[in-house]
C-alpha positions in Angstrom: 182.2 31.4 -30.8 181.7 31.5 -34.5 181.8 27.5 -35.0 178.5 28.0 -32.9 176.8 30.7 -35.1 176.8 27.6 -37.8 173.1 26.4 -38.9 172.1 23.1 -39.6 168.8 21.3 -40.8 167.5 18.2 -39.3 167.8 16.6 -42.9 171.4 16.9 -43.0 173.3 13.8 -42.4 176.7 13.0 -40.0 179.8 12.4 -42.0 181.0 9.0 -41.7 183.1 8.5 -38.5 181.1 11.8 -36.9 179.6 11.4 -34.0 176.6 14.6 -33.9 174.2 15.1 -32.2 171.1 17.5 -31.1 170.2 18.4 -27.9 167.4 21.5 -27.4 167.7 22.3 -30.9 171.8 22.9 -30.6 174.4 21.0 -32.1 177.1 19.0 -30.7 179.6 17.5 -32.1 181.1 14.4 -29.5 183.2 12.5 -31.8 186.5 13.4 -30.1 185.0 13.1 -26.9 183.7 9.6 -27.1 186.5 8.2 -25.9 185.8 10.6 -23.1 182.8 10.2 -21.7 182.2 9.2 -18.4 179.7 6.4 -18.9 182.5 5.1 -21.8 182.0 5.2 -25.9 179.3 2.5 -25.8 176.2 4.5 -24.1 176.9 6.9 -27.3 176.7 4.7 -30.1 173.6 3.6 -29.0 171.0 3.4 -32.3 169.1 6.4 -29.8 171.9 8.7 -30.0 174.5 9.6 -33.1 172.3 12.0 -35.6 169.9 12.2 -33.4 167.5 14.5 -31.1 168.9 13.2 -28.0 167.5 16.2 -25.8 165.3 13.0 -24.4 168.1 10.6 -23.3 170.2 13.4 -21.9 167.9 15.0 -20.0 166.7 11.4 -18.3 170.9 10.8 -17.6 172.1 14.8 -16.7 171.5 18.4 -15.6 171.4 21.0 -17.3 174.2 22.3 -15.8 176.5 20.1 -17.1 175.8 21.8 -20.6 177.0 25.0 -19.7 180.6 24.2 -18.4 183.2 25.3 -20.0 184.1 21.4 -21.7 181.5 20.3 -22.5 179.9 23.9 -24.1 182.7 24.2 -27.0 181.8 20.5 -28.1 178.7 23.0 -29.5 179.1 23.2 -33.4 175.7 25.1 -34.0 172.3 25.1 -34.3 168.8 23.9 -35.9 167.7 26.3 -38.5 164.5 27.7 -37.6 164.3 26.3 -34.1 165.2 28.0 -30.9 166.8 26.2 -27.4 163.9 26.3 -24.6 165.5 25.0 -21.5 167.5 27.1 -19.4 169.3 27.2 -16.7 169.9 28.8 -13.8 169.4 32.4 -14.3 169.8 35.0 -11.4 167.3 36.6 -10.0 164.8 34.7 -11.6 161.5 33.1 -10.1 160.8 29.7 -10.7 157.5 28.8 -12.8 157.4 25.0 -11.8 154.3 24.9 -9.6 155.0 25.0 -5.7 158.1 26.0 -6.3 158.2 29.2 -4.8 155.9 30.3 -1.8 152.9 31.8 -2.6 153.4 35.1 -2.2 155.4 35.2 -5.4 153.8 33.1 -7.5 151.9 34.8 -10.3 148.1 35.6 -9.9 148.2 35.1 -5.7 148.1 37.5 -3.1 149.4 37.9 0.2 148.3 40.4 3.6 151.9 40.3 4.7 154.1 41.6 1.7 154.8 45.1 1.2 155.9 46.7 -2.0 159.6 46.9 -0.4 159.4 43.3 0.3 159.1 42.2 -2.9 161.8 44.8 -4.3 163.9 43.6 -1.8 163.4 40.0 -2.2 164.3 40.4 -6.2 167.7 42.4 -5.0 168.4 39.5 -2.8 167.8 36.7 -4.5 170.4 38.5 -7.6 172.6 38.7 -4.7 173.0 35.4 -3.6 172.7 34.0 -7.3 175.4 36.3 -8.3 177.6 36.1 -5.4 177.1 33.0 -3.2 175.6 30.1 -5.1 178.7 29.5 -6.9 181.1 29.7 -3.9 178.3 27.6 -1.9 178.9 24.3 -4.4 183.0 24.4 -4.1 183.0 24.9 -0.7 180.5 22.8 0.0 182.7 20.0 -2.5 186.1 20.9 -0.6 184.9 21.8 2.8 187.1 25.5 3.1 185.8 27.9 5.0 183.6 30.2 2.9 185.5 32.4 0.6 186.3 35.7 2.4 185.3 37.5 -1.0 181.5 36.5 -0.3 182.0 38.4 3.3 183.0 41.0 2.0 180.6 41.5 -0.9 178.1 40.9 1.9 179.3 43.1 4.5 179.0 45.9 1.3 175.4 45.8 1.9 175.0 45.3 5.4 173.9 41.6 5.1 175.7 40.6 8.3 174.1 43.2 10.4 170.3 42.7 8.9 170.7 38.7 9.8 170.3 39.5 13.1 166.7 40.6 12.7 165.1 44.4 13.0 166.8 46.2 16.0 168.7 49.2 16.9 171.8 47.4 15.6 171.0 48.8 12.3 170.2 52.5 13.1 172.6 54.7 11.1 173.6 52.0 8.7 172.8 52.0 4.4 170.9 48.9 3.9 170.9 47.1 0.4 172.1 50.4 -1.1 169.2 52.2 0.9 166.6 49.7 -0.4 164.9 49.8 3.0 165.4 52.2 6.1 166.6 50.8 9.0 163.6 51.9 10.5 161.2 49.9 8.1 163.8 46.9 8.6 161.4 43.8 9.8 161.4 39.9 10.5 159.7 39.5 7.1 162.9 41.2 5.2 165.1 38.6 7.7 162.8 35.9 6.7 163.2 37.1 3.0 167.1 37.0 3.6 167.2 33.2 4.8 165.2 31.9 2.3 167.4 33.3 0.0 170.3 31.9 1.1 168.4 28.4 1.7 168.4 28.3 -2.4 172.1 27.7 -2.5 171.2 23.9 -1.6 174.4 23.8 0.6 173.6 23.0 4.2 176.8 23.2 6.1 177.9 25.9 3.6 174.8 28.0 5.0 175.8 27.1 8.4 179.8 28.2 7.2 177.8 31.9 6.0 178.7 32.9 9.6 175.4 31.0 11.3 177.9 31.3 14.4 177.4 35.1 14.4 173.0 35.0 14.2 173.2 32.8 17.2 176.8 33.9 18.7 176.4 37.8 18.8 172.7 38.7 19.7 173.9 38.0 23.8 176.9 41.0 23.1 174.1 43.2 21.1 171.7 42.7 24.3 174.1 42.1 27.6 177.2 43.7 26.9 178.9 46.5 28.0 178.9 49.3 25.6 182.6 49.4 25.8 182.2 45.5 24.6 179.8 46.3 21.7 181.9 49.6 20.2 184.8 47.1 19.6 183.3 43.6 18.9 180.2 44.7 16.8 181.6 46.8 14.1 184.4 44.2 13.2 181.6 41.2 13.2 179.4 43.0 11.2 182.5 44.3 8.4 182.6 40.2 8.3 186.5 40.6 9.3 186.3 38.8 12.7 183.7 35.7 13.4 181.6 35.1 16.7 180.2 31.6 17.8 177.9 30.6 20.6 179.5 27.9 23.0 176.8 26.3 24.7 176.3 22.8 24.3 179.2 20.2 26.0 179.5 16.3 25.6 177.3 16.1 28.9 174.5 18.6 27.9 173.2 19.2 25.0 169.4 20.9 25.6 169.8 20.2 28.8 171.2 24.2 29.7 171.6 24.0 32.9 173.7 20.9 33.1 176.7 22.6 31.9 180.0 21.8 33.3 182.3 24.4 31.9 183.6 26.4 34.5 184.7 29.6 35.5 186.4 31.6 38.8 187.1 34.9 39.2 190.7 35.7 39.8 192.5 36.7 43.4 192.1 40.1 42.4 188.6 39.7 41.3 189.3 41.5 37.9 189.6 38.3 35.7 187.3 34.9 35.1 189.3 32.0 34.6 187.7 29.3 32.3 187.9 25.7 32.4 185.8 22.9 30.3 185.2 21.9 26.8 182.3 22.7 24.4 181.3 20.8 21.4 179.3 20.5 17.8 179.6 24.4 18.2 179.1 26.1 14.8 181.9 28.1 12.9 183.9 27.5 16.3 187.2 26.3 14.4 186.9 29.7 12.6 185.9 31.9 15.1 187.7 34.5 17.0 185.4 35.1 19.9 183.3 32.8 21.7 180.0 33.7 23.1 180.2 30.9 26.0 178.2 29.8 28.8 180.1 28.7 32.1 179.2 27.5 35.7 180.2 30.4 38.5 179.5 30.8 42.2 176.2 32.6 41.4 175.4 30.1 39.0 175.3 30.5 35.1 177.0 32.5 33.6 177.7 34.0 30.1 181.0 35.4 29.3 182.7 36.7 25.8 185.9 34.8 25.5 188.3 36.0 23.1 190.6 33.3 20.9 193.6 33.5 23.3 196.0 31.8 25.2 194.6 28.6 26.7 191.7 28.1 23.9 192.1 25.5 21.4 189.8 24.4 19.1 189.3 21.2 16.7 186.9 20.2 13.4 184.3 17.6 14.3 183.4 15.4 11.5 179.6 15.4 10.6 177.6 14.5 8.0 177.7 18.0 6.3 180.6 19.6 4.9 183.5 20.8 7.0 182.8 24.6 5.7 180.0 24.7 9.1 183.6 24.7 11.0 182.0 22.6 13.7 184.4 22.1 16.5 185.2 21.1 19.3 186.7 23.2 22.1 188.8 23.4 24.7 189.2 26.2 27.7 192.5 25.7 29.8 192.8 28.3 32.5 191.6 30.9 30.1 191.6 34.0 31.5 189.1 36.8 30.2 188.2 40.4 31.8 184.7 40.4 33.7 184.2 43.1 31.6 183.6 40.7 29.2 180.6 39.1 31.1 177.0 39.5 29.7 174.2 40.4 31.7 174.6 39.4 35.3 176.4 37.0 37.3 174.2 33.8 37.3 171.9 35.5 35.0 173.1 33.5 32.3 169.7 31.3 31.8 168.1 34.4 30.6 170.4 35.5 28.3 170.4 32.2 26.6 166.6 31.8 26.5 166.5 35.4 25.3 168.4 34.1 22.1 166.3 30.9 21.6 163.0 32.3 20.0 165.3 34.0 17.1 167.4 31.1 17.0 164.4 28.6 16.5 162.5 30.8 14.1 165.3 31.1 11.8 165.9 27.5 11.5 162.2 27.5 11.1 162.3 30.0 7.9 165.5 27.8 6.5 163.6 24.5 6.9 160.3 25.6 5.5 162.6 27.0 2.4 164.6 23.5 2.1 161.7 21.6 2.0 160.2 23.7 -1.3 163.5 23.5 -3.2 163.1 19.3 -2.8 159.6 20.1 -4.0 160.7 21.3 -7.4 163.8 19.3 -7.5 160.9 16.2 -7.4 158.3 17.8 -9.9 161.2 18.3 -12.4 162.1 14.7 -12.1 158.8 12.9 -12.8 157.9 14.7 -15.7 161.6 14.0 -17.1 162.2 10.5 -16.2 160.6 7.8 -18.0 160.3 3.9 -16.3 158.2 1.0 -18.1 157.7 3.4 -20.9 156.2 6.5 -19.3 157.2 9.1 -17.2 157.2 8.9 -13.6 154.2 11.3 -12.9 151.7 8.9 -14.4 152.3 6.5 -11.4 149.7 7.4 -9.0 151.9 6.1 -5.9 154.8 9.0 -7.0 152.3 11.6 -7.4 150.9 10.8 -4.0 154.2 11.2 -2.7 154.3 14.8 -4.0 150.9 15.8 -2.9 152.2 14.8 1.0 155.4 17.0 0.0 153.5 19.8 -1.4 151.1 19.5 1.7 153.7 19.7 3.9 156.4 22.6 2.4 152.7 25.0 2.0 151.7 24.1 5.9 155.4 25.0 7.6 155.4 28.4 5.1 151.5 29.7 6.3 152.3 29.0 10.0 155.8 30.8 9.9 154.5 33.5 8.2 152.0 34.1 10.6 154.3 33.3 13.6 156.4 36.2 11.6 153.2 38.8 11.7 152.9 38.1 15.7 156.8 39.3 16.1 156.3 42.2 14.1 153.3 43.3 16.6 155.2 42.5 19.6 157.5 43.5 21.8 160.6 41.4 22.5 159.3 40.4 26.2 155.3 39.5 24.7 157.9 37.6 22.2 159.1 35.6 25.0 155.5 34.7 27.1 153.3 34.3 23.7 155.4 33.1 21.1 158.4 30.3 22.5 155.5 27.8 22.8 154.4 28.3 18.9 158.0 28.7 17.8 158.8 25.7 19.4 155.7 23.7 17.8 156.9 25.0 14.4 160.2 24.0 14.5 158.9 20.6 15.8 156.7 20.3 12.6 158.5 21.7 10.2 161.8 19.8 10.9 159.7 16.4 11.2 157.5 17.2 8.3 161.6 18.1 6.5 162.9 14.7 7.5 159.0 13.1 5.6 160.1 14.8 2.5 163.7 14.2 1.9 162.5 10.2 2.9 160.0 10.2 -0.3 162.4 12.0 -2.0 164.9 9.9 -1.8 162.4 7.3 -2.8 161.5 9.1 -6.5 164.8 9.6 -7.1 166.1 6.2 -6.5 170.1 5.5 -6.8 170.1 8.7 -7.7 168.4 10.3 -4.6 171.6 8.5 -2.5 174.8 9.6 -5.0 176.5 12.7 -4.2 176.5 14.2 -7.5 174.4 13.9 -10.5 170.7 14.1 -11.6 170.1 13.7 -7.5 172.6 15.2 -6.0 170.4 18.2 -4.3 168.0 15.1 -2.4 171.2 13.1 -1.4 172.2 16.2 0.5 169.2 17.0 1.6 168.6 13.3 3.0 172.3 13.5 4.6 172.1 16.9 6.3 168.0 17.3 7.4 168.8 15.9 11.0 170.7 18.5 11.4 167.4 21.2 11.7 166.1 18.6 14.1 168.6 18.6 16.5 170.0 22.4 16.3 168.0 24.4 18.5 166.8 21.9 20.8 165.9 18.7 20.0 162.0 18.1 18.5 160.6 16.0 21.5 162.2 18.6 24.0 160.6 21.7 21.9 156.9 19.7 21.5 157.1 19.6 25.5 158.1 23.0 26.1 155.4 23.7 23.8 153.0 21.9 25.5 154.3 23.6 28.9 153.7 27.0 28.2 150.2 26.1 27.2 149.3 24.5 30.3 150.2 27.9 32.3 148.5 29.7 30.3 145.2 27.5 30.6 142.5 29.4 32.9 141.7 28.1 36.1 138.1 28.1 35.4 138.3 26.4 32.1 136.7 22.3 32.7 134.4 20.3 30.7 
């Protein structure tokens, strides 16, 4: 705007009746917007603010976001002469420089043994990506609850985002990844651990559930136990983000406990159908979805079976303390009736095909949590050396900056055991997966979810009010604070996982071993 390319000195004086001031060495002129202002005409005749540098007292009331929309950016009338603006926003692709803000491994002057030269070109590409492309979409739909905008599937099927979320696999051979950033081939659990983290940054937890979650959990049991028939027509649709898949496990009367479902199903009189009968519930992305990955009680015992969105299933939002975009529902099977060729794996099998899905399941969550809990870290050490109480800023108070050092502790401990938990997978085989690594995965999620909960607690505590309003200076902690329970009951609840832990070490204890 030309109005904007206008220069002033510090020297000059308002007009009577103006109402200017300077905020990061830019002008602003708020005399018609007084009236305006959301925290009415008084807060801006303070003595603090007309004619003066008020880059202070708006940066202890606002983000810096609320500069750059569109109504409040055209109150700019200029600038300082001589001076230049040095806070900015949010800028794609960028890497943070407040301390502990990122993980190590990007951080300048560190090192790590487990990033390759193609990780770190591929985690630049995708954090553009989802700063380009998803965070925007992430904050409406997180405000009004929508699914997320079919524009972001698409722009990620483009890519082949859908498909690499599922982890390394033969699910990829043959496909472009990233505009041939990596081979499929060369595809590992540290680029999928690179692609959650990413998404993580958006700061919208149900959103990143809405981001077809359903599908990482829902589709892995087709990829594995279906019939190829199955896969040719379920998996390229899923994967073009044009149909959605959800995994229907839990039920109002078993939640971790597996193999206390009651949904049931009975083959027909001619033996060539399953007919379904129960309800499911807090099932992710089920209002949405169009097939249901779904486990069921049978003569041979459990059993999981593919069911279609067809006649006899219904399916209704549960309210939760995220945003409605997750598409949590509720839902219902009345005499549903699905081909056996839609069954996965083997009749009464079904215990292994879901346990088969839990390590990725678990380890994901893992990755997302250990991400969360860093983005609160910087959302915190932004704060304190912003906000000012009894005359000095927050980080001189020894009690807040022992807070953070407990925060830090934790968001650096949950990173260095994933990442080593990540080196293990790429070294194993899926079955050495299964005996060596559900016992660790299950410790980790423990922690990290427990040490999550720690951290949005304190942070709620530095923020004050703030840390408890839904938007604002806080807004990132409130949601943090409302949604973390969510990591620690997803995947099996935190005491259930520390026990399992703690089982598969006692089997593998040597008989010989005593004191």
């Amino acid at each position: 705007m030309a109005a904007q390319a206008k220069e002033f000195t510090r020297e000059e004086h308002n007009k009577e009746g103006d109402l200017w001031v300077v905020i990061d060495a830019k002008v602003f002129d708020l005399s018609r917007f007084a009236n305006l202002h959301p925290g009415g005409k008084a807060v801006l005749l303070n003595d603090d603010i007309p004619g003066q540098d008020a880059t202070e007292a708006f940066y202890g009331l606002h983000r810096h976001e609320v500069l750059e929309r569109p109504q409040y950016a055209r109150l700019q009338i200029g600038t300082i002469r001589g001076e230049e603006s040095t806070i900015t926003g949010r800028v794609a692709g960028a890497i943070s420089k407040v301390p502990y803000a990122e993980p190590t491994w990007l951080a300048d002057g560190f090192s790590s043994p487990y990033y390759s030269d193609n990780h770190k070109k591929f985690q630049k590409e995708m954090r553009k990506f989802f700063d380009e492309h998803v965070y925007a979409d992430a904050q409406a739909r997180e405000a009004d609850g929508k699914r997320p905008s079919q524009e972001v599937f698409d722009k990620m099927a483009e890519v082949n985002l859908h498909a690499m979320r599922l982890g390394p696999g033969k699910h990829l051979k043959g496909l472009t990844l990233f505009n041939g950033l990596v081979k499929p081939e060369e595809f590992d659990y540290f680029h999928e651990l690179i692609i959650t983290q990413e998404l993580v940054r958006t700061g919208a937890r149900g959103y990143g559930d809405g981001l077809l979650g359903g599908k990482v959990i829902g589709l892995p049991p087709v990829l594995n136990f279906g019939s190829e028939e199955l896969k040719k027509k379920i998996v390229p649709e899923v994967f073009a983000g044009k149909k959605f898949i959800s995994l229907a496990i839990s039920e109002a009367h078993a939640g971790s406990d597996v193999m206390g479902l009651q949904t049931t199903a009975v083959k027909s009189a001619d033996g060539k159908e399953w007919i379904i009968n129960g309800e499911k519930k807090w099932i992710t992305n089920g209002h949405f979805a169009d097939y249901f990955t779904t486990g069921c009680k049978t003569d041979e015992g459990l059993t999981v079976i593919l069911v279609p969105r067809t006649e006899g299933v219904s399916t209704k939002p549960i309210k939760t303390s995220y945003s409605p975009t997750a598409g949590t529902a509720y839902i219902t099977y009345d005499n549903v009736r699905v081909p056996v060729e839609n069954t996965l794996g083997p009749e009464g099998g079904g215990i292994f095909v879901i346990l088969s899905n839990f390590n990725h399941e678990r380890w994901v969550m893992c990755a997302a949590s250990a991400r969360s809990q860093r983005m609160i870290v910087e959302e915190c050490l932004k704060w304190i050396s912003q906000r000012k109480a009894f005359g000095k800023p927050l980080s001189s108070q020894a009690v807040i900056r022992s807070k953070i050092a407990q925060m830090i502790a934790r968001a650096e401990s949950t990173q260095a055991w994933l990442e080593n938990i990540t080196y293990q997978m790429n070294n194993m085989s899926y079955k050495e997966q299964s005996t060596k690594l559900a016992g660790q995965i299950a410790f980790l999620k423990m922690y990290s979810t427990r040490c999550a909960q720690e951290t949005a607690k304190d942070a709620v505590q530095i923020f004050g009010g703030r840390g408890i309003t839904q938007t604002g200076m806080g807004r990132f902690i409130e949601h943090y604070h409302r949604t973390v329970p969510f990591d620690a009951l997803l995947g099996g609840a935190e005491d259930v996982l520390a026990d399992l832990g703690v089982r598969q070490a006692m089997r593998a204890m040597p008989k010989n071993a005593r004191l």
